[in-house]
C-alpha positions as CSV (number, residue, x, y, z in Angstrom):
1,X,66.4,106.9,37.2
2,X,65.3,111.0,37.9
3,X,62.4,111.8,39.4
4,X,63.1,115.7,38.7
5,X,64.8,118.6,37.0
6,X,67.0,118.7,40.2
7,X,70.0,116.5,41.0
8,X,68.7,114.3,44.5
9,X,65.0,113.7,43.4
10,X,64.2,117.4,44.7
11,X,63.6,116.7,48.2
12,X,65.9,118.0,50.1
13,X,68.2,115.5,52.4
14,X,66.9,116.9,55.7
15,X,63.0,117.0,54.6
16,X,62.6,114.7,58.3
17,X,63.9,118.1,60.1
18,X,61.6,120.1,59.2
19,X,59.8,122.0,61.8
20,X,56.2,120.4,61.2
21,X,52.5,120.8,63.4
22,X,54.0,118.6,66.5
23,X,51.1,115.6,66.8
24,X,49.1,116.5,63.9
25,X,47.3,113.2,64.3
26,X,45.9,114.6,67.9
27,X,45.0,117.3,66.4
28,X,42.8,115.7,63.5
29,X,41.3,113.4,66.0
30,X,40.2,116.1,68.5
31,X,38.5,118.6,65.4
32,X,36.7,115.0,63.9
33,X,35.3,114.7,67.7
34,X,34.2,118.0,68.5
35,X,30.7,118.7,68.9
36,X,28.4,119.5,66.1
37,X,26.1,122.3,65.7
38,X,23.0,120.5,64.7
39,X,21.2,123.6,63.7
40,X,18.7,123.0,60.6
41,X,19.8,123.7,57.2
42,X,18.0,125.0,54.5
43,X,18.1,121.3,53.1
44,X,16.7,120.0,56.4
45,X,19.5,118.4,57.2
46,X,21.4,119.0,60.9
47,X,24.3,121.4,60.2
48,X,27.9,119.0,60.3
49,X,29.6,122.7,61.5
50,X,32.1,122.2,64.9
51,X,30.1,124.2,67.6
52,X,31.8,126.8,69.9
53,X,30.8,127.2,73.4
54,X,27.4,128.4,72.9
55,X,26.5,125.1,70.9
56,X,26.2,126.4,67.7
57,X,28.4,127.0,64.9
58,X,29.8,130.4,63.3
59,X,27.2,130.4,61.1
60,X,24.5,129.4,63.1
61,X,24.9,130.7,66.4
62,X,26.7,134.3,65.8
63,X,28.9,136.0,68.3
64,X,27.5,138.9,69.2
65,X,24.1,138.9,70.9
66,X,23.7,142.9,70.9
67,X,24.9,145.7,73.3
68,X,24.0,144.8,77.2
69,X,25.6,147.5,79.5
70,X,24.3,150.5,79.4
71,X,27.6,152.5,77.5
72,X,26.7,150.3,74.8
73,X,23.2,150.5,74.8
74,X,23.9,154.6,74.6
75,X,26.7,153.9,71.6
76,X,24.6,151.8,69.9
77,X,22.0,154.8,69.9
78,X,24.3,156.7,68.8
79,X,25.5,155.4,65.8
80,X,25.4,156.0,62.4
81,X,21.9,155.0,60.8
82,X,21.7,153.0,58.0
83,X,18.8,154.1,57.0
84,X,16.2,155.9,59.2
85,X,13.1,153.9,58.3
86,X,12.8,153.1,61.9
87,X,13.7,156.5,63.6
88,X,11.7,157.5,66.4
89,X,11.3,161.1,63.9
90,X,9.8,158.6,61.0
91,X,7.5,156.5,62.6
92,X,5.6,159.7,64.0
93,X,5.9,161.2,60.6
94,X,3.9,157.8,59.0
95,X,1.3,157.9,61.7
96,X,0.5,161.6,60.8
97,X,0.5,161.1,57.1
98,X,-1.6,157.8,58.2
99,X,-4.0,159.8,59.9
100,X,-4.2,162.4,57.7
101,X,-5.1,160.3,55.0
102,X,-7.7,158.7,56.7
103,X,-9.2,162.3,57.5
104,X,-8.9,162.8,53.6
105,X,-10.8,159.2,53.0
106,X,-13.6,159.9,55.0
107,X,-13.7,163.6,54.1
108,X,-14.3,161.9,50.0
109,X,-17.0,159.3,51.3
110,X,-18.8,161.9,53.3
111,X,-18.5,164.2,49.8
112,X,-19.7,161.2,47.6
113,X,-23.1,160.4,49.9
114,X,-23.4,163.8,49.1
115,X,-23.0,163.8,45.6
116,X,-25.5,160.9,45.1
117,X,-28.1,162.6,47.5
118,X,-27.9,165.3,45.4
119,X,-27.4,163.6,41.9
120,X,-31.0,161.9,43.5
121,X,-32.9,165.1,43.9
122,X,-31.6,166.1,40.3
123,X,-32.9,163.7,38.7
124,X,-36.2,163.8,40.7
125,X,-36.5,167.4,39.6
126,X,-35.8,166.7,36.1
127,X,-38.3,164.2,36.4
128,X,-41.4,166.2,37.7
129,X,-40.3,169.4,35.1
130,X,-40.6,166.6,32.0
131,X,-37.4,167.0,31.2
């Protein structure tokens, strides 16, 4: 009988030898019973993830938690922008073209009580001339 192509079955004699995990079983046993992060999912469900030390997952409870000392408060400042949507330079550039076009909204209200006092008086005119 040949199980394969090879002469001996193809596994070789000293396949017990083998330098394998030592107590794999252990191993298994202590990843099935570590604790679970628990966080909910978009399903609803509790998330089945292994937790790290902060009691949530990879996924769920992220590493990094920002810069704290003040070096990396001052390199995080520093860095490269994305984008600048939220640069100190920006937001005072939005509130002044806020404000300006609220100037420019009253400014065409004020201009259009105008118009109709005027348009009034027109027509009042045009009225008394018979015309």
């Amino acid at each position: 009988m040949r199980r394969s192509g090879r002469e001996g079955g193809g596994v070789p004699p000293d396949f017990d030898n083998l330098p394998h995990a030592p107590d794999w079983r252990a191993a298994l046993i202590q990843a099935r019973e570590a604790a679970r992060c628990g966080a909910r999912t978009r399903s609803g469900c509790p998330c089945q993830g292994p937790a790290m030390p902060n009691g949530r997952c990879r996924m769920h409870g992220g590493s990094s938690t920002g810069a704290r000392t003040p070096e990396g408060l001052a390199r995080v400042r520093t860095a490269t922008l994305a984008h600048g949507r939220r640069s100190a330079e920006s937001i005072a550039l939005r509130r002044q073209m806020r404000a300006a076009f609220v100037h420019l909204r009253d400014m065409v209200r004020a201009t259009n009580t105008e118009m109709r006092k005027t348009d009034a008086l027109h027509r009042a005119m045009l009225r008394r001339l018979g015309r």
